[in-house]
N, C-alpha and C positions, 0 to 999 in steps of 0.2 A: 491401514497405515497410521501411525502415530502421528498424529497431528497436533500443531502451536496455532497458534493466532497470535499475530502480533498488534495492539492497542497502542500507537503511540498516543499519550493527553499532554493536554496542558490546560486547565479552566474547563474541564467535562465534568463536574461535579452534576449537574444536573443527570447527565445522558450514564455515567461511566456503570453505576449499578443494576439500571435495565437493561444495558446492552449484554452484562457477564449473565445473567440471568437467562435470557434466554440465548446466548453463547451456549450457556451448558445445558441445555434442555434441547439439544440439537440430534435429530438421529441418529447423525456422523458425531464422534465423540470428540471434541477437542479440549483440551488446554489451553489459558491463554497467559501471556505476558505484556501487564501492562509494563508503558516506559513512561515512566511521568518526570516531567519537568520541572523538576518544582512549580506546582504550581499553586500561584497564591489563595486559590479559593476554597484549598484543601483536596482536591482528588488524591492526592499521591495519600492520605491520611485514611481515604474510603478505599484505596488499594488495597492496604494494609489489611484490611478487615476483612475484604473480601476473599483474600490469602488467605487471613486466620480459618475462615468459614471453608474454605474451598481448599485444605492443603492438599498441594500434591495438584488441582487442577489449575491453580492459580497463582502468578509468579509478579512480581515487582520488582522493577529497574526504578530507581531512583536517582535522578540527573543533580548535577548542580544548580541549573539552571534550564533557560529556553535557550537549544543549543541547535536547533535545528530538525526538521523533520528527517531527513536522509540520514543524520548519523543515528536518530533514535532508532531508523530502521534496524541501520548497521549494527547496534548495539542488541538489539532484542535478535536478530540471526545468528552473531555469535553465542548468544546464552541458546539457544534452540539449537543448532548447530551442537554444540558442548552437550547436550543434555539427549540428543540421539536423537530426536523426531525427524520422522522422514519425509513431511509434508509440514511448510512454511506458510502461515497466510498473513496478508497483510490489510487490515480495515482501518475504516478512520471510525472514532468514537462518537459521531455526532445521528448514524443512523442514516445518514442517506448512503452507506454501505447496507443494503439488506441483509442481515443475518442469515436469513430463508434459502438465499442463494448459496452459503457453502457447499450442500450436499452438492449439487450440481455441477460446481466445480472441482470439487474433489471426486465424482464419477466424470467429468474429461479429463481428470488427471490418467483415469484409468482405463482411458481409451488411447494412452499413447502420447500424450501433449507432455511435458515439461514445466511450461506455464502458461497459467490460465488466468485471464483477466474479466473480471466481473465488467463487461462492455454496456456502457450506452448507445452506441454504433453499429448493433447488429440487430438484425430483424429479432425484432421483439421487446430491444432494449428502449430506455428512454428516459429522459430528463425531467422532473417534473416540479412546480415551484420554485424555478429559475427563473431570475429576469431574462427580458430580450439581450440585453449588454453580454448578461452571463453566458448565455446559449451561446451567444456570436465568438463571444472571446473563448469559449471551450473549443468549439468546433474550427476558428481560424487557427487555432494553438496544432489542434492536431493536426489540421491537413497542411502544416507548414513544418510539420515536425515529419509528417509521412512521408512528405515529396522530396526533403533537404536530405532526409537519413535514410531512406528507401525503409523505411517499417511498413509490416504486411501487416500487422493488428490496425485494427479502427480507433481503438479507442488507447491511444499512447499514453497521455497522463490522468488515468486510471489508478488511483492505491490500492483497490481494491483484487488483490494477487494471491494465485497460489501458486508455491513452489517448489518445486524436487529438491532436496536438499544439495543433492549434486550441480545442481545449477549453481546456486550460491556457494558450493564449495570452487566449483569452476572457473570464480571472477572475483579478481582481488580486492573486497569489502574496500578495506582500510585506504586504499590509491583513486577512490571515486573521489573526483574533484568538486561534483555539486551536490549540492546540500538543498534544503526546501526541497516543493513539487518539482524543480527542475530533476532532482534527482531520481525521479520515477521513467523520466523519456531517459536519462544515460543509463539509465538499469536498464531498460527496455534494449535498445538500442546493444549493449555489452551481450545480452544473451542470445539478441538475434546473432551476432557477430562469430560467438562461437560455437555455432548449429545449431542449439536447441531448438526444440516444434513449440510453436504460438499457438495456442487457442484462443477461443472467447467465446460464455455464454451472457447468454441477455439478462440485464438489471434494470431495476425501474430505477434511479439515482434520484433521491429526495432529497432538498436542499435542504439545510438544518433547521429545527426548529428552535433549538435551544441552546446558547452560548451563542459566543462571536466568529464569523467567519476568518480562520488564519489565512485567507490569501491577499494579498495588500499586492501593489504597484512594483514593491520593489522584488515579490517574486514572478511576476510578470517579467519584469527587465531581466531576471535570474536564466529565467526560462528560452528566451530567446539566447540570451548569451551564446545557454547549455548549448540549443541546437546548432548555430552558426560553428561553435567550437569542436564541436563532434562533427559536420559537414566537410569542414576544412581536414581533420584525420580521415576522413573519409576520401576526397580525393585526392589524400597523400598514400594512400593506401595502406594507412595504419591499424593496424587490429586492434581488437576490443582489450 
């Protein structure tokens, strides 16, 4: 199956060229498309180049700005989308996505699943060089997001995603109202809603080593928002 990888950066200059590297040095054959944000330390510059090296496997979006992690999704699924691949993945560029782990997702694809999330939450997965704070606050995030929206997956705000193209054609990009990490539990959430099968295989999640972590306070606040807001359509009996 023709496969994308979606990169959203923003200040990955350190990580963005080892990660394409061994992207394309992967069993499973992918493509990827960065969506760079402008970003001031030059990544969207070492895109370019890695396009030029890799044409044909390697694609650049280029933003105005830092616009949001949920619409860069949305923007690199419609060029994927457009471009006919039939399996969508979604990483973050800092590496504590394991690369190693695609194949394995893209063989539960092929077991029948829809979408598959590179999980910390199932036997075998795992967190590793996180603080206590971080652990706490990942794990009350999810089991308040499981209980409020009935999600069957463990591991809810997960980026690290494969997906049927049909899934993402099946749910209206452009109408998702949250943006940042909140926007990973309303994806979730929208594709439980309209049948699709959930999987999950196990990831070891390594905290980054290099650049700055993008999760701050105010998408914390984001995220709670999301779920209260989707709870509330929830027992109004609104669909996804």
């Amino acid at each position: 199956m023709k496969t994308a990888v979606i990169v959203p950066t923003y200040n990955e200059k350190e990580n963005l060229e080892s990660l394409v590297a061994q992207l394309l040095t992967l069993p499973s054959a992918v493509d990827i498309i960065v969506v760079d944000d402008n970003s001031p330390d030059g990544t969207g510059a070492i895109a370019d180049r890695l396009a030029d090296e890799h044409p044909g496997r390697v694609h650049v979006i280029h933003r105005a700005g830092k616009l949001g992690l949920g619409t860069a999704y949305i923007a690199g699924f419609h060029k994927a989308i457009a471009a006919g691949y039939d399996l969508i993945i979604t990483m973050d560029a800092d590496f504590s996505h394991p690369p190693k782990n695609i194949p394995d997702m893209i063989a539960k694809i092929g077991q029948g699943y829809d979408l598959v999330i590179g999980s910390r939450y199932v036997p075998g997965g795992a967190a590793i060089e996180c603080t206590l704070p971080r652990k706490m606050l990942s794990w009350g995030a999810n089991a308040f997001a499981r209980v409020l929206l009935g999600l069957k997956a463990h591991d809810t705000t997960a980026g690290f995603r494969c997906y049927r193209r049909q899934v993402l054609q099946s749910i209206a990009l452009d109408q998702i109202f949250s943006n940042g990490y909140s926007f990973l539990i309303e994806m979730l959430y929208k594709v439980q809603r309209k049948g699709w099968k959930v999987g999950e295989v196990p990831i070891v999640f390594q905290n980054r080593r290099q650049g700055v972590s993008k999760i701050s306070r105010n998408e914390i606040v984001k995220a709670l928002y999301t779920v209260l807001r989707l709870f509330r359509a929830r027992l109004l009996g609104k669909t996804a």
